[in-house]
Structures are given as C-alpha cells and as structure tokens.
C-alpha positions in Angstrom: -17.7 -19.4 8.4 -18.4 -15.9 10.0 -15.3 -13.7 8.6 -12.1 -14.3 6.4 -9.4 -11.8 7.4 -6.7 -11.3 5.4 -2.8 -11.0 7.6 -0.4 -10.2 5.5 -0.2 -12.8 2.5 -2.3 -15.2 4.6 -6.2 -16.0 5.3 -7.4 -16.9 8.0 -10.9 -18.4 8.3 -12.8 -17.7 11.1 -16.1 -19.2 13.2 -17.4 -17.3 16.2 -19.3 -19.1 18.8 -20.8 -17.9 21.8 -20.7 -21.2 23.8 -18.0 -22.8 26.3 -17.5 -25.7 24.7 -17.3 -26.8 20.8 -17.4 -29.5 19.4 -17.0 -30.8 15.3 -20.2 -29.3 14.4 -18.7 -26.3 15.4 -16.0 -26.3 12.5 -17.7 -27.8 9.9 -17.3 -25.8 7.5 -14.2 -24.4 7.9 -12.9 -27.7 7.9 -14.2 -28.4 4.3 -12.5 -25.2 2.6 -9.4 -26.3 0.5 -6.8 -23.3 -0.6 -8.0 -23.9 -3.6 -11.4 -22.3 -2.5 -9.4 -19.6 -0.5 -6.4 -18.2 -2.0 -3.7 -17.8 0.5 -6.3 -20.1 3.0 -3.3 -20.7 6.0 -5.4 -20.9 9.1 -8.8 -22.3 10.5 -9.9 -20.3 13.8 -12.8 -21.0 16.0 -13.6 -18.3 18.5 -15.5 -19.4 21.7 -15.6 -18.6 25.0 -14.7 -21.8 27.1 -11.5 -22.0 29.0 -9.0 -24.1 26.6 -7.2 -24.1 23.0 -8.3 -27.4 21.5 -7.9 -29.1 17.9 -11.0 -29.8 15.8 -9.6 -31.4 12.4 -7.5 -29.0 10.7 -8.8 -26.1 12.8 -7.6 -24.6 15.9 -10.6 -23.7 18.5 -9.4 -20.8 20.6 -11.1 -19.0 24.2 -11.8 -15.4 23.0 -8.7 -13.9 24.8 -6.2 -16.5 23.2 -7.2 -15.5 19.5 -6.9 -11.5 20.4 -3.7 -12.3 21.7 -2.8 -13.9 18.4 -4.2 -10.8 16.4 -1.1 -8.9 14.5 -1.3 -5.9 15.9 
C-alpha cells in the first residue's frame, strides 16, 4: 500500500503501479486490510496506467485518469 488518504470520514487505501495491466499481485495487500486495521477503511484503489476499470477482490483497479476524476475536489 503506497498512500492512505483520508475523504471526508472515509479512507481510502491506495496502490500505485506504473504498468498497463494488473493483476492480484497487484492488490495484495490492500486486499488483506480489514476496517478494523484502518479506521474508517471504505475504499481499496489501484492506480495504473492500462486502459480499463477492473475488479481485483474487494479492490477497484482504476487507469490514472479515472481515479483523478474520482478525487473530491
């Protein structure tokens, strides 16, 4: 895990990769935090810079310009 951000009352957990595709390995370990670990833990990011959103376990992998779009500004 490379950065926990804090949005509002929520955490969100974040892994950055600089690859164009992901795979498990590539949320590992944000898939084994529990909210117990994290207070507030809501959301499991990773960043990479492939083409499309996918689902790796309970974490959302997301191209680099989908996530900033998804930043509260």
């Amino acid at each position: 895990m490379d950065f926990l951000v804090q949005i509002g009352r929520e955490v969100w957990a974040i892994e950055v990769k600089a690859a164009r595709q992901v795979d498990s390995r590539a949320a590992k370990a944000l898939n084994t935090l529990t909210a117990r670990e994290i207070r507030g833990l809501k959301r499991r990011v990773v960043v990479f810079l492939g083409p499309r959103r996918q689902r790796i376990g309970d974490a959302d992998a997301l191209p680099l310009r989908e996530f900033l779009k998804e930043l509260p500004r």
